[in-house]
ZAMARGU-4260 file (C-alpha; in steps of 0.2 Angstrom, whole numbers, plus 5000, padded with zeros to 4 digits):
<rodrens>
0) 4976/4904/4930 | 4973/4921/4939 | 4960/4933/4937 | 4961/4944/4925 | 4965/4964/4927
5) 4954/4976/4921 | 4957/4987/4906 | 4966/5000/4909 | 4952/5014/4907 | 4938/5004/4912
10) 4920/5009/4906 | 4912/5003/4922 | 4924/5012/4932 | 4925/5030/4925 | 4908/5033/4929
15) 4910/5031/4946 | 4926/5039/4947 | 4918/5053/4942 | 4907/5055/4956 | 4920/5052/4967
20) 4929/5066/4960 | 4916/5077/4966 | 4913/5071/4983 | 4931/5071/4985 | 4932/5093/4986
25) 4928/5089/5003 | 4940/5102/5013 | 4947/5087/5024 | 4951/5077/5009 | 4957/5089/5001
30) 4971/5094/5015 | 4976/5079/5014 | 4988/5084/4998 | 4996/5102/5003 | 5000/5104/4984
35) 4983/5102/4978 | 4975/5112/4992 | 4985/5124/4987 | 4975/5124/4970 | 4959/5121/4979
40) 4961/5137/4989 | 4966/5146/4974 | 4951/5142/4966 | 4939/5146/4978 | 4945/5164/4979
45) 4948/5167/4960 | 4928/5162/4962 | 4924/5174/4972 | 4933/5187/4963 | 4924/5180/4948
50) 4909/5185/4953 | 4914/5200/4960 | 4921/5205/4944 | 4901/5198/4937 | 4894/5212/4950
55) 4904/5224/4941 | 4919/5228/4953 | 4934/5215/4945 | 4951/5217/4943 | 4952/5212/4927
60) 4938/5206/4915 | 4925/5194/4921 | 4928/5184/4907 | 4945/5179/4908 | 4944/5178/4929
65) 4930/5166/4925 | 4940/5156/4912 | 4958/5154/4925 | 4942/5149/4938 | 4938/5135/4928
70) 4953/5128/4922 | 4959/5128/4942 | 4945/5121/4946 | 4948/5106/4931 | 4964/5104/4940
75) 4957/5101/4956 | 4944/5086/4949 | 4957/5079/4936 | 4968/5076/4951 | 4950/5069/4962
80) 4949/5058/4947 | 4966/5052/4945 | 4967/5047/4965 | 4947/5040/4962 | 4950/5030/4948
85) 4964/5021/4955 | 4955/5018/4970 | 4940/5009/4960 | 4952/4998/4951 | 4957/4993/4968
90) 4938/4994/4975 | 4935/4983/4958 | 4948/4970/4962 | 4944/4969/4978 | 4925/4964/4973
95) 4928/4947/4970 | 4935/4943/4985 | 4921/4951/4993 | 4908/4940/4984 | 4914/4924/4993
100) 4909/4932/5011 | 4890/4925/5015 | 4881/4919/5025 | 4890/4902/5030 | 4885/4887/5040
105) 4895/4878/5051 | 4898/4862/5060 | 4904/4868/5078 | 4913/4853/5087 | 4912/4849/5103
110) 4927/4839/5104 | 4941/4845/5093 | 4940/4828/5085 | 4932/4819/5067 | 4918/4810/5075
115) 4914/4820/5092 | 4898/4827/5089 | 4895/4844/5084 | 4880/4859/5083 | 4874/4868/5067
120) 4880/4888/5069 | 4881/4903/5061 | 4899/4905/5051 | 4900/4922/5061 | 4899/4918/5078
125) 4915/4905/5076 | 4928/4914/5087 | 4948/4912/5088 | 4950/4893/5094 | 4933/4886/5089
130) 4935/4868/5080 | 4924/4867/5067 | 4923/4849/5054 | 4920/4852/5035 | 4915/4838/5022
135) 4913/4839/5004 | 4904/4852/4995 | 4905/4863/5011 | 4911/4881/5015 | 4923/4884/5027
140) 4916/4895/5038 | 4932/4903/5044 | 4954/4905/5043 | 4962/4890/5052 | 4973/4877/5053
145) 4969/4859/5049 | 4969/4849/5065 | 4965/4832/5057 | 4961/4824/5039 | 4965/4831/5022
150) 4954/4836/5009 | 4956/4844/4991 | 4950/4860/4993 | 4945/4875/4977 | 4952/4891/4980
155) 4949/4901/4965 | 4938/4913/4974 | 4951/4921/4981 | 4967/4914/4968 | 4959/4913/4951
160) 4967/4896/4951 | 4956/4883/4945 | 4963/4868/4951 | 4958/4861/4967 | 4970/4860/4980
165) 4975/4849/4995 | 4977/4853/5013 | 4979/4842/5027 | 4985/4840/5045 | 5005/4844/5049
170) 5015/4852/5037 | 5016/4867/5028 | 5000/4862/5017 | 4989/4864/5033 | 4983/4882/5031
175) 4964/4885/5027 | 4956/4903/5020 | 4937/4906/5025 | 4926/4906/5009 | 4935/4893/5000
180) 4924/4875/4998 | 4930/4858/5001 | 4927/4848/4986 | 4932/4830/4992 | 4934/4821/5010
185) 4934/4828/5025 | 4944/4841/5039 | 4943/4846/5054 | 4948/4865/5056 | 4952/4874/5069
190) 4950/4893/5068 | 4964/4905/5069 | 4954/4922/5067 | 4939/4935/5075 | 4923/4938/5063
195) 4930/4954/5054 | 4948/4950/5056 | 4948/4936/5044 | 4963/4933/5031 | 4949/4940/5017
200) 4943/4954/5026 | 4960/4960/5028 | 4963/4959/5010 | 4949/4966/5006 | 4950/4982/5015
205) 4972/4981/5011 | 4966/4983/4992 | 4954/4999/4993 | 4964/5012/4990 | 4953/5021/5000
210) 4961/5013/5015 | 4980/5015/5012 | 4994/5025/5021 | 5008/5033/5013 | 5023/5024/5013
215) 5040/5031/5019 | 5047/5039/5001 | 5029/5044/4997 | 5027/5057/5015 | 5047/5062/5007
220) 5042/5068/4993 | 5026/5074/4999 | 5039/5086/5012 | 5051/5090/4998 | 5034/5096/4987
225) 5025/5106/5001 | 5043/5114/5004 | 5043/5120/4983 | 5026/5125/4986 | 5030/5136/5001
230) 5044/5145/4994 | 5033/5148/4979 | 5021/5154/4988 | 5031/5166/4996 | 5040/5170/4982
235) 5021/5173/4971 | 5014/5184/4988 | 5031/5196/4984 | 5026/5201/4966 | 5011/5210/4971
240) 5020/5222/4980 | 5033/5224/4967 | 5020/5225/4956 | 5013/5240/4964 | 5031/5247/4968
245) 5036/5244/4946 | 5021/5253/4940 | 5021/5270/4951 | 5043/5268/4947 | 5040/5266/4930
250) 5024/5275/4925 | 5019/5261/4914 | 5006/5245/4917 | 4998/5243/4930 | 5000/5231/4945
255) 4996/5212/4945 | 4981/5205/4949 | 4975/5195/4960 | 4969/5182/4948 | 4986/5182/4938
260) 4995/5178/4952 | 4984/5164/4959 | 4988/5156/4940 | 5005/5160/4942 | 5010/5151/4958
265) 4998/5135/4950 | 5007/5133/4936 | 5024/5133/4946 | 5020/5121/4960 | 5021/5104/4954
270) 5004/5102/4952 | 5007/5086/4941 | 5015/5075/4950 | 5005/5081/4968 | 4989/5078/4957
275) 4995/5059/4952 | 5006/5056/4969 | 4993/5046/4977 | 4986/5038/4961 | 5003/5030/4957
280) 5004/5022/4978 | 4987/5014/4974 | 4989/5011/4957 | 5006/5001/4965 | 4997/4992/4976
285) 4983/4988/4963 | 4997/4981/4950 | 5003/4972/4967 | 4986/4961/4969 | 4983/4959/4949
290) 4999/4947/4951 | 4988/4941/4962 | 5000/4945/4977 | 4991/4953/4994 | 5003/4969/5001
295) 4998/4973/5018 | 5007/4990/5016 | 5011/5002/5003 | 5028/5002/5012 | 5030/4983/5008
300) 5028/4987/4990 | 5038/5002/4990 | 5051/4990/5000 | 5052/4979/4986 | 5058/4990/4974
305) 5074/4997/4987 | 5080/4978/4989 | 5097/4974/4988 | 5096/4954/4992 | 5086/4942/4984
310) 5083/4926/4994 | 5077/4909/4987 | 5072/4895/4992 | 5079/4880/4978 | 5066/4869/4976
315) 5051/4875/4969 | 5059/4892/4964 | 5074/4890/4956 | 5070/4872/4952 | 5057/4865/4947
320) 5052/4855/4963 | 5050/4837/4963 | 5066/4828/4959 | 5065/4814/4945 | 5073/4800/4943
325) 5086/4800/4925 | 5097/4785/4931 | 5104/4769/4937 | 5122/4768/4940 | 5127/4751/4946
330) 5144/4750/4956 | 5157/4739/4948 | 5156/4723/4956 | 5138/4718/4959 | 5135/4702/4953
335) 5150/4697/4968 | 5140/4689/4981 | 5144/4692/5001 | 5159/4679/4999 | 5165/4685/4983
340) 5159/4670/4972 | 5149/4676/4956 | 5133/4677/4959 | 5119/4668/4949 | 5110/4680/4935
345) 5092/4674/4935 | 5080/4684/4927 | 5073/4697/4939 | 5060/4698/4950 | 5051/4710/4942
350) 5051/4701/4924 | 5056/4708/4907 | 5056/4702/4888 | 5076/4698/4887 | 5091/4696/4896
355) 5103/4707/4893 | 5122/4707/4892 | 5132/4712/4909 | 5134/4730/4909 | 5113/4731/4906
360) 5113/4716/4918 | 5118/4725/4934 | 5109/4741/4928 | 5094/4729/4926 | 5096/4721/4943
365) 5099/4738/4952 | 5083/4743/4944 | 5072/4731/4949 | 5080/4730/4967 | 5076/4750/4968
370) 5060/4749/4961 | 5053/4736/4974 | 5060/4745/4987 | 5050/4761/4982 | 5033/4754/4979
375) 5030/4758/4997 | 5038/4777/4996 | 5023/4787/4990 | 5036/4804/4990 | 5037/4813/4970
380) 5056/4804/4970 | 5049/4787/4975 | 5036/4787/4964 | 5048/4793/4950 | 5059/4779/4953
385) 5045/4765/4950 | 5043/4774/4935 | 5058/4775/4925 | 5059/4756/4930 | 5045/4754/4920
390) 5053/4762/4905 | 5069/4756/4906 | 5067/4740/4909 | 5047/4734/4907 | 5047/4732/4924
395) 5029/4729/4931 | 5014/4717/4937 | 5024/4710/4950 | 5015/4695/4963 | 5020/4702/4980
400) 5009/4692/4988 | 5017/4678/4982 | 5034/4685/4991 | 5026/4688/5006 | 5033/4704/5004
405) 5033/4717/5020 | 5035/4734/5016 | 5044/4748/5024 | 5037/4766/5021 | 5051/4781/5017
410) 5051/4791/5036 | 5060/4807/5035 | 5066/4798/5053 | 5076/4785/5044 | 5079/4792/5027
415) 5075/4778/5018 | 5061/4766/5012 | 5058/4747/5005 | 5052/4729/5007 | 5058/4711/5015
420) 5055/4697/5006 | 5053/4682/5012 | 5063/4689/5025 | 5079/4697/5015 | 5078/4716/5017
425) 5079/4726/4998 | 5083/4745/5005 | 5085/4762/4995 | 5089/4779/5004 | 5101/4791/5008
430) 5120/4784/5006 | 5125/4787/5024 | 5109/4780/5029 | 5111/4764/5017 | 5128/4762/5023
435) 5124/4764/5041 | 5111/4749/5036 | 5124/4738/5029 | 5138/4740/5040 | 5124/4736/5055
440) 5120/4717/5047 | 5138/4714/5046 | 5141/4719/5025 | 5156/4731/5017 | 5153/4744/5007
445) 5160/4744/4989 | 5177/4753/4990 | 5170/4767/4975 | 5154/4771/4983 | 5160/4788/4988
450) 5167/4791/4976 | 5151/4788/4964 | 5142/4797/4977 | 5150/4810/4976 | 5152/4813/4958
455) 5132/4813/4956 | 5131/4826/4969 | 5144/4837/4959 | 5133/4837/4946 | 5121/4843/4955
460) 5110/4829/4958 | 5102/4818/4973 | 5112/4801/4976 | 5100/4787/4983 | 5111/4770/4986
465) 5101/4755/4984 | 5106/4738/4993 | 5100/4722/4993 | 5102/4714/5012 | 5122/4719/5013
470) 5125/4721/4994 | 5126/4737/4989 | 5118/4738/4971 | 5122/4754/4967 | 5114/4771/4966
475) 5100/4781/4956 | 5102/4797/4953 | 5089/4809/4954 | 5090/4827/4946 | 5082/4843/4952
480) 5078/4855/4935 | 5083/4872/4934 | 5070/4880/4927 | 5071/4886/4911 | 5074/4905/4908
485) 5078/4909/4928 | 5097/4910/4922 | 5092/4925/4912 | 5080/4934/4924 | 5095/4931/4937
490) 5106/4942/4925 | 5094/4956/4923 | 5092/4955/4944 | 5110/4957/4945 | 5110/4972/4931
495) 5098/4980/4944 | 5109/4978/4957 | 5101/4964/4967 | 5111/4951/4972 | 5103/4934/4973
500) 5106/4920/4987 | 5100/4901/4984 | 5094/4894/5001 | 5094/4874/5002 | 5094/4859/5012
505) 5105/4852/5000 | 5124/4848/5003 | 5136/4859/5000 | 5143/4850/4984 | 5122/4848/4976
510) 5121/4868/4983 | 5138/4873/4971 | 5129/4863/4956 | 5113/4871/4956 | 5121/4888/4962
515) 5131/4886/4946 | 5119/4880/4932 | 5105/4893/4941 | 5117/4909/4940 | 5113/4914/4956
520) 5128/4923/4967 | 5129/4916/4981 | 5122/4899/4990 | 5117/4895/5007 | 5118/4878/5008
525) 5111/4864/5024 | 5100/4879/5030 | 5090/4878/5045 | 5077/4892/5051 | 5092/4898/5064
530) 5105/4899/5047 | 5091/4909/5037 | 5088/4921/5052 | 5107/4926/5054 | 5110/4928/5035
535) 5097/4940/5034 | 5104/4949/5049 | 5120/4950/5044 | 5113/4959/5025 | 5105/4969/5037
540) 5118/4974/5046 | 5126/4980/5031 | 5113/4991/5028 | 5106/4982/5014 | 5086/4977/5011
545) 5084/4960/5010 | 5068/4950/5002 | 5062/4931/5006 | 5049/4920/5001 | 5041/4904/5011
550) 5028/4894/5017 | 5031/4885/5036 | 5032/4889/5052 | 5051/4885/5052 | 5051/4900/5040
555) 5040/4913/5050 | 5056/4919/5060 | 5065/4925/5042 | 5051/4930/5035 | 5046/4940/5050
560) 5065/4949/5049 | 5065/4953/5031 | 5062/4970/5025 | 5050/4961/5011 | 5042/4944/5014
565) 5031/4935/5002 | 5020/4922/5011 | 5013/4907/5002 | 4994/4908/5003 | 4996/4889/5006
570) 5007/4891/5020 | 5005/4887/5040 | 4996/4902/5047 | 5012/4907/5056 | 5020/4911/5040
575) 5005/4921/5034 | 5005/4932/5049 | 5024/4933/5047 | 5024/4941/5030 | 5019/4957/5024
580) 5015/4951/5010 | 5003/4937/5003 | 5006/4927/4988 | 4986/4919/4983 | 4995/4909/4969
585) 5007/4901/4981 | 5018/4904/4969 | 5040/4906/4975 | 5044/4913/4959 | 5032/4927/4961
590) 5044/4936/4973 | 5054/4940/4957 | 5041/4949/4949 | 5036/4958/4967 | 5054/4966/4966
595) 5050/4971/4948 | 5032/4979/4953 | 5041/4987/4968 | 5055/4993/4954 | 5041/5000/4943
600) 5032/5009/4956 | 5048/5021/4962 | 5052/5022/4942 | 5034/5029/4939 | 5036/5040/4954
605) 5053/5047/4948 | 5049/5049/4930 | 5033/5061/4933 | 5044/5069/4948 | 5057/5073/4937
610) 5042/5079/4924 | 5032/5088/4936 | 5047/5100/4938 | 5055/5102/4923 | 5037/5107/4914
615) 5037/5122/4928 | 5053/5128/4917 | 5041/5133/4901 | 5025/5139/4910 | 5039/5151/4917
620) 5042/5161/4900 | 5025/5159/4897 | 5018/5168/4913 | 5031/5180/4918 | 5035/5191/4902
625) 5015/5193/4902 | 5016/5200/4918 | 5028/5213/4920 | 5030/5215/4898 | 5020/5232/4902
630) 5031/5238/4914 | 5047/5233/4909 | 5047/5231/4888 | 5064/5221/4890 | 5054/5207/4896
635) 5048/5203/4879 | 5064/5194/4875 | 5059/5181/4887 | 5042/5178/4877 | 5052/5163/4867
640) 5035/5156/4864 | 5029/5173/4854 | 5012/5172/4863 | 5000/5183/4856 | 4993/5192/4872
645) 4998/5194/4891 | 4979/5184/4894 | 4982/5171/4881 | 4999/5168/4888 | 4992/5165/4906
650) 4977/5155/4901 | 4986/5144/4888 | 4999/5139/4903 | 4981/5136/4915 | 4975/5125/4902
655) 4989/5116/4899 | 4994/5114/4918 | 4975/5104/4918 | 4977/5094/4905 | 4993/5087/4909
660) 4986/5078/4921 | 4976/5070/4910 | 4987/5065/4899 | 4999/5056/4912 | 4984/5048/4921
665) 4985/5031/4909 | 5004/5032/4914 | 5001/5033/4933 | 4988/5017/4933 | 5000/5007/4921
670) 5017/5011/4926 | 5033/5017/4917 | 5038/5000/4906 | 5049/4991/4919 | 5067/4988/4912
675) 5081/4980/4922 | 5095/4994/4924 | 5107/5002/4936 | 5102/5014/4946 | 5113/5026/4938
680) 5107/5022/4920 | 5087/5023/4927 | 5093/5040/4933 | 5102/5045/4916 | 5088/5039/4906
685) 5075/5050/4918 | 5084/5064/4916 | 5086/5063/4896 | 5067/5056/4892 | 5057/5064/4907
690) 5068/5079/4910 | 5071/5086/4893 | 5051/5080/4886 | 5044/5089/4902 | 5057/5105/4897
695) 5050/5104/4879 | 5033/5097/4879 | 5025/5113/4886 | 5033/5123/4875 | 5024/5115/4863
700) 5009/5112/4871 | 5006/5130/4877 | 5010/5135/4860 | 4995/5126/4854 | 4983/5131/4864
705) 4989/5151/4862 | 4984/5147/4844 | 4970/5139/4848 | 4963/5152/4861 | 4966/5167/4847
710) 4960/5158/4831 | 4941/5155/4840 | 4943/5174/4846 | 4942/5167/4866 | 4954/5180/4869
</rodrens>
């Protein structure tokens, strides 16, 4: 299983966080994020003028300069804490993965061969293209490829998965991750990576949050808030002289101060979601690697939640994997020999406790022919067949070497497998394959064959035809389980406005089958790597965002042109390198719940956006009649709140500006709850929950704390 996350409010982390808080009114930090600066400028000179006002030359009363001073500043470090706790969770995260780097031992070869001698180094002066052998109960030393042997391998240092896994030579199953330990056998490995450039220490230093860039939308946003910020400013730098102007015009007041006004343009900005911005990118990322899934961007996991098309693989994704064997379908006819006379019906070769009629007759025959000839196919299907031989028919404890039987393994070459006995060939395989085989020693083929064929393909199974030297028996079918539930999570994709696209190597009728059971849009169906590559190019070329998922090199083209690829951990090296992102689980499915994270990260965004400036609507009647109500009387319409003082009025909106922050830090780290809707219903919905609460909320809020401030005489 994975590795658990942390608590939302960790104990271990808020200490810490706090610190960093500190450290992080660092001028050059602080610049980073023009809204906040503007709030770290503003309280530095309402500081000064504080003790200014403590010398006994202030604009207004020290004490309610040094109160709006400290509020500002509050603002300043509940923002540094938001950004620093998100950070730590990711800091957190991340220390797991550093543990498992150490000092390792390895076993340099001299040839890049088992065998070849070799010389005891240090882990980390292995370079790119060293060969290196690693036995049981051994550390890899670094990332590479498995040259030779296989080995089961425990990964949960960097997975959580507690299982062992294997990896061997060839294949998509060769990839190897430094700091894992072999647990059984032996590989040889040759390495792919630098000391300091390895596959962990790229995760690691991906997960700080220290270390991450703003994605595209986030530096959009950060333009559209600096460009609110600006013309507040301006707008907050013009009052002074009006101020100055209204009072000698009027007669009545007197002119703004400086301190007033700093508060004011405070409150207005969008401190609230320029305090949380960054929190929410690494808190993103953070959700990202609690799935256990590696992002090597903030824009891949910014990408995931702008997709439009979904692409997956079938097996392993959408099904569940391994086909299984559910039947035996004899073709009418098989107890005809070669010259059409009946053939005898002794008991078969693999025994049994009865004899049954005809119908079970055949079935039983076409069983124990297919079983013999998969003995020697160690694939999930072959092993699957031997099986339901077993059950069907009590099919076992055969004397082969009695048959002198001579087996023939299952080659993807030949697409099929089985065994001669005593010189007569029993074969199982592909039907094109088997009839091909049959045809070749001079046999016909039944006249319904196709047409059996093709009936299981419609149903969205395998056909494998089974013969006997040049009889064809008949045919087992193997199915290839939907998993349960992925019709349903296919509908709430398509409620989002993702379309989904089933990849296979299947024919086309086994692709409309699955397609159709699955729910899934659209089907690609005999896919190469050069049919994946110019789907997603032609989605592209329709300006649409396409995701992928996969695991070999025949992949690493695709995923390489997909706005959002999700490599298996247990992939080649090539597919690693291909994605931007990194699935530790190797786990298909998992891209459906990257989309969703992607999804929740832009929702969070947009909800305290849309919060961020409605809230500014309250602290507006709070802050402006207590202004100008001196000079202009009128203005006391606008004090809908019925604050009790012009100083109350400014604090209570300072107060509340800071603690808002607060209050929507827990809601940055975790997310707005991810539903599956259109984007014109997540918009509505904004709007109605986020729009109108941040409209009322501080109405209510400032309110509060204008009572509060009076009833304990602070103002």
């Amino acid at each position: 299983m994975s590795r658990k996350s942390l608590p939302l409010l960790d104990r271990a982390l808020l200490g810490p966080a706090l610190g960093d808080s500190f450290a992080k009114l660092d001028p050059r930090v602080q610049f980073r994020n023009p809204v906040m600066f503007v709030v770290f400028v503003g309280s530095i000179l309402t500081t000064g003028l504080w003790l200014q006002a403590l010398a006994g030359h202030g604009e207004a009363p020290a004490g309610f300069i040094g109160a709006v001073t400290v509020w500002l500043w509050f603002t300043v470090l509940f923002a540094n804490f938001a950004e620093a706790l998100a950070e730590g969770r990711s800091k957190a995260q991340a220390a797991s993965l550093r543990s498992t780097k150490g000092a390792t031992q390895a076993k340099k070869l001299r040839e890049p061969k088992y065998g070849a001698a070799w010389t005891l180094v240090d882990g980390e002066s292995l370079r790119r293209g060293d060969v290196v052998v690693v036995q049981a109960h051994e550390v890899i030393p670094c990332d590479g490829e498995v040259i030779e042997g296989a080995a089961t391998v425990d990964e949960s240092a960097i997975t959580g998965e507690s299982a062992p896994v294997i990896r061997e030579s060839g294949g998509d199953f060769s990839s190897v991750t430094g700091g894992t330990t072999v647990l059984s056998d032996w590989i040889v490995v040759r390495c792919t990576a630098d000391p300091g450039d390895s596959f962990l220490d790229r995760m690691i230093a991906l997960v700080e949050g220290a270390k991450r860039r703003k994605t595209p939308n986030e530096i959009a946003l950060t333009i559209l808030l600096i460009a609110l910020t600006l013309i507040l400013l301006m707008a907050t730098a013009t009052l002074l002289p009006y101020s100055i102007y209204s009072t000698h015009a009027t007669g009545r007041g007197h002119a703004v101060s400086i301190t007033v006004l700093v508060a004011l343009l405070v409150c207005l900005i969008p401190t609230t979601i320029g305090a949380l911005l960054s929190a929410i990118g690494v808190a993103g990322m953070s959700r990202m690697l609690g799935a256990n899934v590696v992002a090597t961007s903030g824009r891949a996991v910014e990408a995931a939640g702008d997709i439009d098309v979904l692409l997956l693989d079938k097996t392993g994704t959408i099904t569940l994997g391994n086909r299984q064997a559910s039947s035996f379908i004899p073709l009418a006819g098989v107890d005809d020999g070669p010259q059409g006379r009946a053939a005898p019906s002794p008991p078969p070769a693999g025994g049994g406790s009865t004899w049954d009629g005809p119908a079970s007759t055949r079935e039983r025959e076409l069983a124990d022919a297919a079983q013999l000839a998969s003995l020697a196919d160690e694939t999930p299907e072959g092993r699957s067949i031997v099986v339901l031989a077993k059950q069907r028919f009590n099919l076992r404890e055969r004397d082969l070497e009695s048959l002198q039987a001579v087996f023939v393994p299952f080659s993807a070459q030949t697409r099929m497998s089985g065994v001669d006995i005593g010189g007569r060939p029993v074969r199982k395989g592909a039907a094109e394959e088997i009839a091909r085989f049959v045809k070749n020693r001079g046999g016909l083929l039944p006249a319904d064959l196709q047409a059996r064929v093709d009936e299981v393909a419609r149903r969205g199974s395998t056909p494998l035809v089974v013969a006997d030297d040049t009889r064809v028996l008949g045919i087992v079918e193997l199915k290839d389980v939907v998993k349960e539930g992925i019709k349903e999570r296919f509908a709430q994709l398509r409620r989002m406005g993702i379309q989904t696209v089933m990849i296979t190597g299947d024919n086309r009728l086994t692709a409309a089958a699955i397609a159709a059971e699955a729910g899934v849009d659209e089907y690609q169906a005999e896919a190469t790597p050069e049919t994946k590559l110019a789907l997603i190019r032609k989605y592209q070329a329709e300006g649409r965002l396409v995701a992928m998922t996969g695991d070999g090199t025949n992949d690493a083209p695709a995923l390489a042109q997909a706005d959002v690829a999700v490599a298996m951990n247990s992939g080649t090296q090539a597919a690693r390198e291909a994605g931007n992102m990194v699935d530790l689980d190797s786990n298909p499915t998992k891209l459906i719940e990257v989309v969703e994270i992607g999804k929740q990260m832009l929702m969070t965004r947009g909800a305290l956006t849309t919060f961020s400036i409605a809230n500014d609507l309250a602290k507006y009647f709070a802050i402006i009649p207590a202004i100008f109500v001196a000079n202009y009387p009128a203005l006391q319409a606008l004090n809908v709140m019925h604050l009790a003082t012009p100083e109350s009025a400014i604090l209570s909106a300072v107060i509340f500006n800071a603690l808002i922050i607060v209050v929507l830090i827990p809601l940055a780290l975790k997310g707005v709850r991810f539903r599956p809707l259109a984007a014109a219903t997540l918009l509505r919905n904004n709007l109605l929950v986020y729009g109108v609460g941040g409209i009322v909320l501080p109405f209510i809020g400032i309110k509060a704390i204008d009572l509060l401030l009076v009833g304990l005489h602070l103002v």
